[in-house]
KEKE-3310 file (N, C-alpha, C; in steps of 0.2 Angstrom, whole numbers, plus 5000, padded with zeros to 4 digits):
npx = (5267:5256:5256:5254:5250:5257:5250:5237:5239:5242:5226:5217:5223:5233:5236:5235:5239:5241:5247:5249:5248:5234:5229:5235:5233:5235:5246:5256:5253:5257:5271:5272:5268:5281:5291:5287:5285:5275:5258:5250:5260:5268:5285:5286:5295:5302:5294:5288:5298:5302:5290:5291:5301:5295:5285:5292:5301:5292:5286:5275:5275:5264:5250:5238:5232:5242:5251:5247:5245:5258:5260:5255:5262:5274:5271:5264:5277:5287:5278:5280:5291:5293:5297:5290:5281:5284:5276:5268:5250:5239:5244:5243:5242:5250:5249:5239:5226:5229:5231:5220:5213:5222:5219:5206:5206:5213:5204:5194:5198:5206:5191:5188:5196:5192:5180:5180:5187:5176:5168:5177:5178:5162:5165:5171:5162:5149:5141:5135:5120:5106:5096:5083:5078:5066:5051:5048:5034:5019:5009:4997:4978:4969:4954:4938:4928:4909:4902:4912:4914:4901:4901:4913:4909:4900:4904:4911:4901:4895:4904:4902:4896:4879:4871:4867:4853:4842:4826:4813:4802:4788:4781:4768:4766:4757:4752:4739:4734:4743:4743:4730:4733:4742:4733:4726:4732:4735:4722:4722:4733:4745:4757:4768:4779:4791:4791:4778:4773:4777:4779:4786:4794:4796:4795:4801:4791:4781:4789:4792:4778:4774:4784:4781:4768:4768:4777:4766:4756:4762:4764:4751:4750:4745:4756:4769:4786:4800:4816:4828:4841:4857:4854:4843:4828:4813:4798:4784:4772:4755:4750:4738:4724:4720:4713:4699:4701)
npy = (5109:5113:5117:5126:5129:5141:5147:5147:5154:5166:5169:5168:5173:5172:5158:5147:5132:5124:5110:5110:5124:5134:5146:5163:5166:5153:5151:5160:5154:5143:5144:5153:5143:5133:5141:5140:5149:5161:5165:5176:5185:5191:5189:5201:5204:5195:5185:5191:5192:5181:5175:5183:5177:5165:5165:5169:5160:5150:5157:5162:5177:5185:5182:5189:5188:5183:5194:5204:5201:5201:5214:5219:5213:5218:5233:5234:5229:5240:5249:5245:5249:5260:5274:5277:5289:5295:5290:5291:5281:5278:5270:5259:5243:5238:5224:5219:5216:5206:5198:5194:5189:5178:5171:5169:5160:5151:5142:5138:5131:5121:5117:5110:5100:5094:5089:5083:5071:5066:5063:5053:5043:5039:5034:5021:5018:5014:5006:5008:5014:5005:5005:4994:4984:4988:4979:4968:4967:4970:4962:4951:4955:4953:4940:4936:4924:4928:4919:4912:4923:4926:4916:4915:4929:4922:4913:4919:4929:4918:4916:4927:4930:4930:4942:4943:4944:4953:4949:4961:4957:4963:4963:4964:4970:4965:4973:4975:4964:4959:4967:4964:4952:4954:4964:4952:4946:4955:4956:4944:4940:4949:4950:4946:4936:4941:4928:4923:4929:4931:4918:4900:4900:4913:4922:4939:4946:4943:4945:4962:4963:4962:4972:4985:4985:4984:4996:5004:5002:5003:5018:5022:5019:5007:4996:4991:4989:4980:4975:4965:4965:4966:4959:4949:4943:4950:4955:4962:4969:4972:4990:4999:5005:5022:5036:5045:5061)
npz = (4813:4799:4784:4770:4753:4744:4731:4738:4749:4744:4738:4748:4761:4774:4784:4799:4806:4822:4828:4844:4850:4851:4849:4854:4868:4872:4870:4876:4889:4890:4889:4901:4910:4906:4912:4926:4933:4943:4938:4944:4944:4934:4924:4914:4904:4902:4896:4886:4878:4874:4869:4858:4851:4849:4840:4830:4826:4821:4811:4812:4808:4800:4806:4814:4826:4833:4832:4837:4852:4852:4852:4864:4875:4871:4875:4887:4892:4890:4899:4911:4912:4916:4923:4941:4951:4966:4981:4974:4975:4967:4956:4942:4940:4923:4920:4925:4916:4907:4914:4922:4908:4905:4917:4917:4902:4906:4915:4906:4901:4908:4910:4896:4895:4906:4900:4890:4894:4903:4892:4887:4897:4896:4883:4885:4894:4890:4880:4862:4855:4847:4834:4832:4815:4805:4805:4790:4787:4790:4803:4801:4801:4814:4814:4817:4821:4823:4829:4839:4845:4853:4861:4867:4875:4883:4891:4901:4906:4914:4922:4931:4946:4953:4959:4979:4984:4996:5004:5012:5024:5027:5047:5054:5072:5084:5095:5104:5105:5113:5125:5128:5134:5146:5152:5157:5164:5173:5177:5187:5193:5207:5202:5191:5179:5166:5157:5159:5149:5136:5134:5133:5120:5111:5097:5086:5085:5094:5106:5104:5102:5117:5121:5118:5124:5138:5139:5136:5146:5157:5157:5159:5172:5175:5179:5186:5182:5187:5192:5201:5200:5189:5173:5180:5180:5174:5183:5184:5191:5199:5199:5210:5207:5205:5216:5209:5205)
capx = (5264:5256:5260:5249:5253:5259:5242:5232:5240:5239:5219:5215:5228:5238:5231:5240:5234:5247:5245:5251:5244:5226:5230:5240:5235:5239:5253:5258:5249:5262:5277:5272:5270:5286:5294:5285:5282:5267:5252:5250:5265:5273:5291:5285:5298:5306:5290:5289:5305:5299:5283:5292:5306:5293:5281:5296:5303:5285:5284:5268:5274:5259:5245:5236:5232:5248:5254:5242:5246:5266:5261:5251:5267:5280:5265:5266:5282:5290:5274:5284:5298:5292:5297:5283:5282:5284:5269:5258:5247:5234:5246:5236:5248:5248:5248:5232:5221:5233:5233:5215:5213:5223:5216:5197:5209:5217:5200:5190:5204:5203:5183:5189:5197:5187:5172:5186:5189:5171:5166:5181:5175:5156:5163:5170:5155:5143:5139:5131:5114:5105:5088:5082:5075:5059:5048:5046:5029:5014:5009:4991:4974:4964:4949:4938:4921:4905:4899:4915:4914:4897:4902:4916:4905:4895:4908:4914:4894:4894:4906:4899:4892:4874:4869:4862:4846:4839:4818:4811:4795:4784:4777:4763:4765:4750:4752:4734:4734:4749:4737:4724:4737:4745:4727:4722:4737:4736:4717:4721:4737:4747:4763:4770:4787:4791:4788:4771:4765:4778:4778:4793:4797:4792:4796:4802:4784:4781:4794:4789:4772:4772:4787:4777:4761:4770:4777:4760:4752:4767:4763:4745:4748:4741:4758:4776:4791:4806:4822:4830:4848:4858:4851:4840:4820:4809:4793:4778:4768:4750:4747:4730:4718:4721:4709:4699:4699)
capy = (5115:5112:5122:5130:5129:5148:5150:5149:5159:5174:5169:5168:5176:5167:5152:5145:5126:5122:5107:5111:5131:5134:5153:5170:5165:5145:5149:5163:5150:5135:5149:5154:5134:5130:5145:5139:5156:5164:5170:5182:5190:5189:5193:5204:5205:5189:5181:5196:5191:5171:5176:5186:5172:5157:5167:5170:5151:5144:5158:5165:5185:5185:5179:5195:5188:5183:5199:5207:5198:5203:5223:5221:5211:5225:5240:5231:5230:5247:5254:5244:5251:5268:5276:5279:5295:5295:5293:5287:5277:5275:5267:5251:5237:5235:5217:5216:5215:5203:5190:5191:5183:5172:5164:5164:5155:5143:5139:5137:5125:5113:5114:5108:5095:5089:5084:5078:5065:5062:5060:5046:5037:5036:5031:5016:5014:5012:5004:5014:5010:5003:5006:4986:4984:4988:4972:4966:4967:4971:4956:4951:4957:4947:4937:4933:4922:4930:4914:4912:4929:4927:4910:4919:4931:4918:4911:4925:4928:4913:4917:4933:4929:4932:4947:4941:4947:4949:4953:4961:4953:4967:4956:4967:4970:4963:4977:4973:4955:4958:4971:4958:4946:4956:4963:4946:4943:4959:4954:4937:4941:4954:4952:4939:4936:4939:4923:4924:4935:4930:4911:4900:4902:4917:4927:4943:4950:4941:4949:4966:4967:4961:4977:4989:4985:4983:5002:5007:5000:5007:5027:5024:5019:5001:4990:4994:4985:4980:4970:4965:4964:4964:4950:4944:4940:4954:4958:4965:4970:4978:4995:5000:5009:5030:5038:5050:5066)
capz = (4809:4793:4779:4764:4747:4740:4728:4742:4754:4740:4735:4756:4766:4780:4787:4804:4812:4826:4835:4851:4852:4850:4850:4858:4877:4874:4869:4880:4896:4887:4892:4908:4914:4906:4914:4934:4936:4946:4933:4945:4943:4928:4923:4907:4900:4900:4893:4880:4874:4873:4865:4850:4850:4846:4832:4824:4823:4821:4805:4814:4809:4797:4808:4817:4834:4839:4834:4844:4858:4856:4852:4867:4879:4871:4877:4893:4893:4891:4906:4918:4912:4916:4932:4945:4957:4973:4982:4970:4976:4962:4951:4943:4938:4917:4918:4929:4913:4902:4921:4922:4902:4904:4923:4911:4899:4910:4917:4903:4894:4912:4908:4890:4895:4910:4897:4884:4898:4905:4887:4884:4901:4895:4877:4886:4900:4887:4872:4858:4856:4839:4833:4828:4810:4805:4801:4781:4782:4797:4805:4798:4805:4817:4811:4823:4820:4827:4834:4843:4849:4858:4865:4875:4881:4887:4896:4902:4909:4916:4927:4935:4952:4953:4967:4984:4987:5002:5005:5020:5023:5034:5050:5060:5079:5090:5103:5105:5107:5118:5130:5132:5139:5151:5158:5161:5170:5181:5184:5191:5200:5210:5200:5188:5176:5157:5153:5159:5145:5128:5135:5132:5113:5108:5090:5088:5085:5101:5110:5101:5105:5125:5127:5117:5129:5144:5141:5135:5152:5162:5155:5162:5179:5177:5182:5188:5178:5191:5189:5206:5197:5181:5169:5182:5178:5175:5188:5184:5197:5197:5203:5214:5206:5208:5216:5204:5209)
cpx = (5262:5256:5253:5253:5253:5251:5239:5234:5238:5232:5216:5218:5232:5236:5236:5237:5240:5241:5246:5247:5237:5223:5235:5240:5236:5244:5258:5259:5256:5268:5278:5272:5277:5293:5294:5286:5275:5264:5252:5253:5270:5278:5287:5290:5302:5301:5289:5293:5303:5295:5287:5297:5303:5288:5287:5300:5298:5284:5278:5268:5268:5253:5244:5234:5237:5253:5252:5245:5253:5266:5259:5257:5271:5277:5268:5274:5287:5283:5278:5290:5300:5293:5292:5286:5281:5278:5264:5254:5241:5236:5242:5242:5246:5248:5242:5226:5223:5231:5225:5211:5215:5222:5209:5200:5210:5210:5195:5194:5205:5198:5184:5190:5196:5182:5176:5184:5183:5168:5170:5178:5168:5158:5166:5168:5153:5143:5134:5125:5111:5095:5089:5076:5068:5054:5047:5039:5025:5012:4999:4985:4971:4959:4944:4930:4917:4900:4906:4915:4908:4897:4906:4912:4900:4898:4910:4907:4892:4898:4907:4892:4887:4874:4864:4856:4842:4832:4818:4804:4792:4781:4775:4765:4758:4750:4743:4732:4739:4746:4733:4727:4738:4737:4725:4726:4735:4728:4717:4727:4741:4753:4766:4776:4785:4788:4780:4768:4768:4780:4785:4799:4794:4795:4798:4796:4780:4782:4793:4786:4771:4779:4784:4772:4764:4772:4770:4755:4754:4765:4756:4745:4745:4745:4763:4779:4795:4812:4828:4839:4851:4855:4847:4833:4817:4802:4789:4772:4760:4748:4741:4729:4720:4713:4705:4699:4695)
cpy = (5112:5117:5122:5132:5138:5150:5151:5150:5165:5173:5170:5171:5170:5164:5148:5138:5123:5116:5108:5120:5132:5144:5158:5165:5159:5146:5154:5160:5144:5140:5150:5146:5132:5132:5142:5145:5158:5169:5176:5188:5188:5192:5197:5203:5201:5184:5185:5193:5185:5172:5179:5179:5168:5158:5169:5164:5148:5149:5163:5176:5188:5185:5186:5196:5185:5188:5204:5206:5199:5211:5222:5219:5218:5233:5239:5233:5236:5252:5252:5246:5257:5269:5278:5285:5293:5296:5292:5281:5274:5274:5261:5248:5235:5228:5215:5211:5206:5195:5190:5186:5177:5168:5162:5161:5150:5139:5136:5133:5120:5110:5108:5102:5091:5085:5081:5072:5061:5060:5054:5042:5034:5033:5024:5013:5008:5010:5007:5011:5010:5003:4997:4989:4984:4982:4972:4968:4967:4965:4956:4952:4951:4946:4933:4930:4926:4926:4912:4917:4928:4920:4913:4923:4926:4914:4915:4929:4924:4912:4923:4929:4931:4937:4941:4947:4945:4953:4954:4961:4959:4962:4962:4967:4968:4966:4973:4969:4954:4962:4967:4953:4949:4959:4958:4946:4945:4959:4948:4938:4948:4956:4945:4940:4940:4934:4921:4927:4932:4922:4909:4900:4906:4918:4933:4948:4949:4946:4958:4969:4966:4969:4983:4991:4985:4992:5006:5008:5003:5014:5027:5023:5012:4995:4994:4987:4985:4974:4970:4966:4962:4958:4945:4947:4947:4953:4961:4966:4978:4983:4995:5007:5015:5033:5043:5056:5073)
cpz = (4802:4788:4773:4759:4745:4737:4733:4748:4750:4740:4744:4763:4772:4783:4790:4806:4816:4831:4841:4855:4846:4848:4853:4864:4879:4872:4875:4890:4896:4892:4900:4912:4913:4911:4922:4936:4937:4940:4935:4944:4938:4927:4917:4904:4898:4896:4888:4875:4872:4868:4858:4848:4847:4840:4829:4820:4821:4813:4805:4813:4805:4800:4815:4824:4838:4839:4838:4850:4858:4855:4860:4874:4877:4875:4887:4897:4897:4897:4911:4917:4913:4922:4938:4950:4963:4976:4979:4971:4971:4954:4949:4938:4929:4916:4920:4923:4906:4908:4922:4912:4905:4912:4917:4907:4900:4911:4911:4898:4900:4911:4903:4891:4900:4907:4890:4888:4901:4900:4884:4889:4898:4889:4881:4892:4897:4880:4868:4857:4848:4838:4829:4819:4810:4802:4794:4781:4791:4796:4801:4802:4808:4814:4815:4822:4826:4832:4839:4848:4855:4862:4870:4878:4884:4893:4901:4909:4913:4924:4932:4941:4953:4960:4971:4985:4992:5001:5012:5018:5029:5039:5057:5067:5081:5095:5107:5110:5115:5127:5135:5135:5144:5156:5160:5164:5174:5185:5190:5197:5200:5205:5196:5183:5170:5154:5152:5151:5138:5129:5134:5126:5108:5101:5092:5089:5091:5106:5110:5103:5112:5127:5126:5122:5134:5144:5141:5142:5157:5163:5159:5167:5179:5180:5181:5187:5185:5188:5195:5204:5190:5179:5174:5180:5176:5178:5188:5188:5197:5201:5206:5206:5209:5210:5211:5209:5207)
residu = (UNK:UNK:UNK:UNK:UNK:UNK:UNK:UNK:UNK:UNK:UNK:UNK:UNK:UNK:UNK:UNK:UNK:UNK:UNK:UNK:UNK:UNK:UNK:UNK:UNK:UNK:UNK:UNK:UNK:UNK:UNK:UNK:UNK:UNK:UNK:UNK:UNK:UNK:UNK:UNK:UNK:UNK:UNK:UNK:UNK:UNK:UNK:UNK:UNK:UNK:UNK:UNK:UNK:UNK:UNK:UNK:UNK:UNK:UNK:UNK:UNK:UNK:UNK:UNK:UNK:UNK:UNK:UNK:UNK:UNK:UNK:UNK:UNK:UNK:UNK:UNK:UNK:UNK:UNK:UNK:UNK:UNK:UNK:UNK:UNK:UNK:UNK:UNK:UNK:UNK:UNK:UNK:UNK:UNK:UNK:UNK:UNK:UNK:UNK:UNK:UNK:UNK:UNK:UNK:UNK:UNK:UNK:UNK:UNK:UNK:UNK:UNK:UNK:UNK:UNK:UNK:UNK:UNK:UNK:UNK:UNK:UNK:UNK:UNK:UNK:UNK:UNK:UNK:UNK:UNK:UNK:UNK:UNK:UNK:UNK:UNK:UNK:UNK:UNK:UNK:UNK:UNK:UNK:UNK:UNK:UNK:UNK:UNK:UNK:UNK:UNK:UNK:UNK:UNK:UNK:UNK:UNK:UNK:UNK:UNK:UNK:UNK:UNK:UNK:UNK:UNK:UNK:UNK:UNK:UNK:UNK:UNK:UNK:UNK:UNK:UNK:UNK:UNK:UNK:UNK:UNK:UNK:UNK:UNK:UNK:UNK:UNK:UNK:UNK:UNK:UNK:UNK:UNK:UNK:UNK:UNK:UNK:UNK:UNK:UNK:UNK:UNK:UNK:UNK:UNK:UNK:UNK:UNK:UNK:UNK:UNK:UNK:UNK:UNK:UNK:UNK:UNK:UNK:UNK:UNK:UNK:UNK:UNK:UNK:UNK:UNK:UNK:UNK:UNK:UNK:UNK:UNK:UNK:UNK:UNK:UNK:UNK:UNK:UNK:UNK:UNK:UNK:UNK:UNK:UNK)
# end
């Protein structure tokens, strides 16, 4: 306990600092553990008697809440000393309100000393952390010739792959041309190949204009396409002549 000089208890009034009790309900909480008596059911009377006993050797008869806290055990006290009637069922036990304080105390002085102990483990996880010094002096600005500058981008340019560009070159069909082939064929013979008409190394304008003609020919009834089997030859063969009618 520490003690207060005389003046400045007259100038201030009574000023208590216990290390061990933090209050009325820690020190009435201290009683009840030392006793290993159930919270819920407290002797009253035997922790009353304790409680005035320890504010009186600690000197605490001046300090307002822990006399509170023995008007309040004494009060208690003398109800349970009071005889009850027969039959009465909605007697309410004076201790109830005194045993629920002091569980929110208990609990919230484990909390207390739950983050006491996880703030000791993190002080020795972690190392505290340090801002670094700020530099003497800003580092100096860049300076950069103009004739260097447009040599990198030229570099730099130089190594951008040019686009591929493709042309498309337009290249006429000959249907025409391709016509007059295939009639002279169908006037000389009855039937003759593909090759007949686009030879043996044609183009695709070639190839193009003899399928265009051959369908154009086909529409009017002048020759019949066949093809005896997959991938084999194509056969052109000329129709007769329709009667008019």
């Amino acid at each position: 306990m520490t003690s207060v000089p005389p003046t400045a208890q007259e100038q201030s009034g009574f000023v208590v600092e216990l290390e061990q009790f933090s209050g009325p309900l820690d020190l009435l909480l201290h009683l009840i553990h030392e006793d290993e008596v159930d919270i819920t059911d407290l002797p009253i009377a035997k922790i009353a008697d304790q409680f005035l006993a320890v504010i009186n050797d600690l000197g605490l008869n001046q300090a307002a809440d822990y006399l509170e806290m023995a008007a309040r055990l004494l009060r208690i006290k003398a109800q349970m000393l009071l005889p009850r009637r027969l039959g009465d069922d909605e007697w309410e036990d004076p201790r109830a309100e005194l045993v629920r304080r002091l569980l929110e105390y208990q609990q919230i002085r484990e909390l207390v000393e739950w983050l006491g102990a996880a703030a000791a483990r993190r002080a020795e996880q972690f190392g505290r952390g340090f801002a670094p010094e700020p530099p003497a002096a800003p580092p100096a600005p860049l300076v950069i010739d103009l004739n260097d500058l447009l040599a990198a981008a030229e570099r730099v340019i130089a190594l951008i792959p040019e686009p591929v560009l493709h042309r498309v070159v337009p290249r006429p069909l000959d249907v025409e041309g391709a016509t007059a082939r295939i009639e002279g064929l169908l006037a000389e013979r009855a039937s003759f190949g593909w090759r007949d008409i686009v030879g043996v190394h044609p183009t695709l304008v070639d190839v193009l204009s003899a399928f265009i003609a051959l369908l154009e020919l086909a529409k009017r009834g002048a020759l019949r396409v066949d093809q005896e089997g997959p991938f084999t030859p194509i056969q052109i063969h000329r129709e007769p002549a329709r009667e008019a009618r």
